[in-house]
C-alpha positions in Angstrom: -6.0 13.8 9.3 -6.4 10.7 11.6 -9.1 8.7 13.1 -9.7 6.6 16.0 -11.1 3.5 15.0 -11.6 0.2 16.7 -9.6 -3.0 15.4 -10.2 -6.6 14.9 -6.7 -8.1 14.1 -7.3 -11.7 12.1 -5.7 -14.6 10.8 -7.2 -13.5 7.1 -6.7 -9.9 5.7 -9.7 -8.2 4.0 -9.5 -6.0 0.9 -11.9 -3.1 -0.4 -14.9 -4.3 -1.7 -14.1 -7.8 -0.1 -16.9 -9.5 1.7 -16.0 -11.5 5.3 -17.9 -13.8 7.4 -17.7 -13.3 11.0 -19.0 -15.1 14.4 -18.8 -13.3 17.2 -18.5 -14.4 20.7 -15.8 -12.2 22.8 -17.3 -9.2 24.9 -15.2 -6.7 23.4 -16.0 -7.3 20.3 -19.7 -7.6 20.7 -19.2 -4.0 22.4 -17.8 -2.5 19.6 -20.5 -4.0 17.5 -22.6 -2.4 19.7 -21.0 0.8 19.7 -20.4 0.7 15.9 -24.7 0.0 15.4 -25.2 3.1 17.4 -22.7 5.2 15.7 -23.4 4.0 12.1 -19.4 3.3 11.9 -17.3 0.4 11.2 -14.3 -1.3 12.2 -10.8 -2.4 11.2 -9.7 -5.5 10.0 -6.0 -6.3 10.5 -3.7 -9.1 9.7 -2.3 -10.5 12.6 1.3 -10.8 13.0 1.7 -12.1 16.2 -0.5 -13.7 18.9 -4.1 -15.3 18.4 -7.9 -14.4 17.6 -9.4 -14.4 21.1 -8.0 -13.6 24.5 -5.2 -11.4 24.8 -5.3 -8.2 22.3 -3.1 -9.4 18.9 -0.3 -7.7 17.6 -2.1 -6.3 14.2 -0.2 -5.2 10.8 -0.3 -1.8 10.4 -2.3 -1.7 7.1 -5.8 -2.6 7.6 -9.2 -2.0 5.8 -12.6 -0.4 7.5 -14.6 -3.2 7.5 -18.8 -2.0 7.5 -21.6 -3.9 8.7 -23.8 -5.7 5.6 -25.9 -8.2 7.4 -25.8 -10.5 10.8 -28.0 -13.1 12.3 -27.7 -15.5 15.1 -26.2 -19.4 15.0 -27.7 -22.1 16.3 -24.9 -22.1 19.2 -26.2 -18.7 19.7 -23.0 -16.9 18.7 -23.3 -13.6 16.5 -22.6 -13.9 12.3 -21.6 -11.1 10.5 -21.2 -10.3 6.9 -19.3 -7.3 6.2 -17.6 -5.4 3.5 -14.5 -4.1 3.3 -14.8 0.0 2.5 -11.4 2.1 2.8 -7.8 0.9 3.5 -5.9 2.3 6.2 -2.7 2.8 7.9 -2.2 2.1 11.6 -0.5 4.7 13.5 -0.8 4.5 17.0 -2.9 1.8 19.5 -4.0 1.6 22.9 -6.2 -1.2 24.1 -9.2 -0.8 26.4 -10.1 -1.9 30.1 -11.8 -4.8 27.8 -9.3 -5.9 25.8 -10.4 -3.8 22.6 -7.6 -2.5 20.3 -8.3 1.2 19.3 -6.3 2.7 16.3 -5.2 5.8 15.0 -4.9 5.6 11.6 -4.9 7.4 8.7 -7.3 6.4 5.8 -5.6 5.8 2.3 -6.7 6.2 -1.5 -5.7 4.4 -4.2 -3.3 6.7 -6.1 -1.2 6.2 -9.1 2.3 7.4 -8.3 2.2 10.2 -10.8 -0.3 13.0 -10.0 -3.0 13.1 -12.0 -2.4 9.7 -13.9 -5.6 7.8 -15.0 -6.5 5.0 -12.7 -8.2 3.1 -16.1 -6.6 0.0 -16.3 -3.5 -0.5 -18.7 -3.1 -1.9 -21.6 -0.3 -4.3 -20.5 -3.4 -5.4 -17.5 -6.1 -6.1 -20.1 -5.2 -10.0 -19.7 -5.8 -9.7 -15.6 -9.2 -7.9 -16.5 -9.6 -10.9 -18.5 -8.7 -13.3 -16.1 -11.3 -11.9 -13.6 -13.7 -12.2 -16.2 -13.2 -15.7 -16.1 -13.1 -16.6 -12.8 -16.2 -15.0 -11.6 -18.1 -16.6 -14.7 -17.1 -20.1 -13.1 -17.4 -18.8 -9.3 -21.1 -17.8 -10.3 -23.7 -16.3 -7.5 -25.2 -14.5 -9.7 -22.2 -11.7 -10.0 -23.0 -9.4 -12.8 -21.3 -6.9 -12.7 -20.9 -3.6 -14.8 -18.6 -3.8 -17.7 -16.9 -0.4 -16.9 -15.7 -2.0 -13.7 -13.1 -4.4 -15.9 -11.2 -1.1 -17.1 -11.2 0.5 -13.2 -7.4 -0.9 -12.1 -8.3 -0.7 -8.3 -11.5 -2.6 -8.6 -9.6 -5.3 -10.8 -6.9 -5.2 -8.3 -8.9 -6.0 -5.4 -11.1 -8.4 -7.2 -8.1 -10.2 -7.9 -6.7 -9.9 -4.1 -10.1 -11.3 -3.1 -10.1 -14.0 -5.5 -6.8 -15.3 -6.3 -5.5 -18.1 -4.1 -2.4 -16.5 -2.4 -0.6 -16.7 1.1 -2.5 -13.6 3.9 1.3 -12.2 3.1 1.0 -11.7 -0.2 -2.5 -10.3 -0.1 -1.4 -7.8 3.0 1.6 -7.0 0.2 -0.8 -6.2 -1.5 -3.0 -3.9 0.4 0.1 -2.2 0.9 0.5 -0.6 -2.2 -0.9 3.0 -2.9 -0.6 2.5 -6.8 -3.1 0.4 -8.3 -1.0 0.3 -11.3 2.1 -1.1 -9.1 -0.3 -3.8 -7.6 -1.7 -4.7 -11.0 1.7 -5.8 -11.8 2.5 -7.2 -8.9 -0.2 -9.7 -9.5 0.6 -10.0 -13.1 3.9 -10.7 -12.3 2.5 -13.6 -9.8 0.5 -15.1 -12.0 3.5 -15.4 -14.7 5.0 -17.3 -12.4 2.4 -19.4 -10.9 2.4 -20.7 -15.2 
């Protein structure tokens, strides 16, 4: 089952449960803000792979992740911020762009499924050192992130933690978002960070 859904392609890539600061100053985009507002829907976030932010519509990946709405106010120049969240990944499958320059997708939205059926998606023993890792890195990133201890044995939470956190080229994090099997991208990023020692 597909969905249309309207996409912002960027030089950054945004993973579930990954927050994003935007400012907003092209028409098309304020439109689909609009449009989104009144419809209580969000947007997609792409990597770009070819072309720029503004003017003419970007050539986005074809994995992307719903971005939703959490909070906006105005700059001082007047341009629109946004904070939003990343929600569900997705798989691009189709565009067309809009008289205003808007790029519209269907896509197809994607789960987080270990490759065989009916496999646990508690994290592994052989990822307990990544769950440990994130442990440490949002005691010293701080804000006042608390959060529930079950989440450390979830592998795609830890995974996309991670994906948020870790420093790593948009490439390697659209890799990343890439993969169906949170167990696969667990080791993927294990595997990076044995060889970032």
């Amino acid at each position: 089952m597909t969905e249309n859904l309207p996409l912002f392609p960027l030089h950054t890539v945004l993973v579930p449960g990954g927050a994003l600061e935007l400012r907003i100053f092209e028409r098309r985009y304020l439109d689909m803000l609009r449009d989104c507002g009144r419809d209580g829907a969000g947007f997609g976030v792409c990597l770009i792979l070819a072309g720029q932010d503004a003017g003419a519509p970007a050539l986005p990946a074809a994995f992307g992740t719903e971005a939703v709405i959490e909070d906006f106010d105005a700059a001082p120049d007047g341009l629109l911020l946004l904070r939003v969240r990343g929600r569900r990944r997705f798989h691009v499958l189709h565009t067309r762009v809009r008289d205003n320059g808007l790029l519209i997708g269907e896509v197809a939205f994607l789960e987080d499924l270990p490759e065989t059926p009916g496999a646990s998606l508690r994290l592994r023993p052989e990822h307990a050192l990544l769950a440990e890792l994130l442990r440490r890195i949002l005691e010293q990133v701080g804000g006042g992130i608390d959060p529930d201890p079950a989440l450390f044995e979830d592998a795609p939470w830890v995974g996309w933690r991670l994906a948020e956190l870790l420093p790593m080229e948009d490439a390697q994090r659209q890799a990343l978002l890439q993969i169906d099997d949170p167990h696969k991208r667990l080791q993927h990023l294990l595997e990076g960070v044995a060889e970032t020692d």
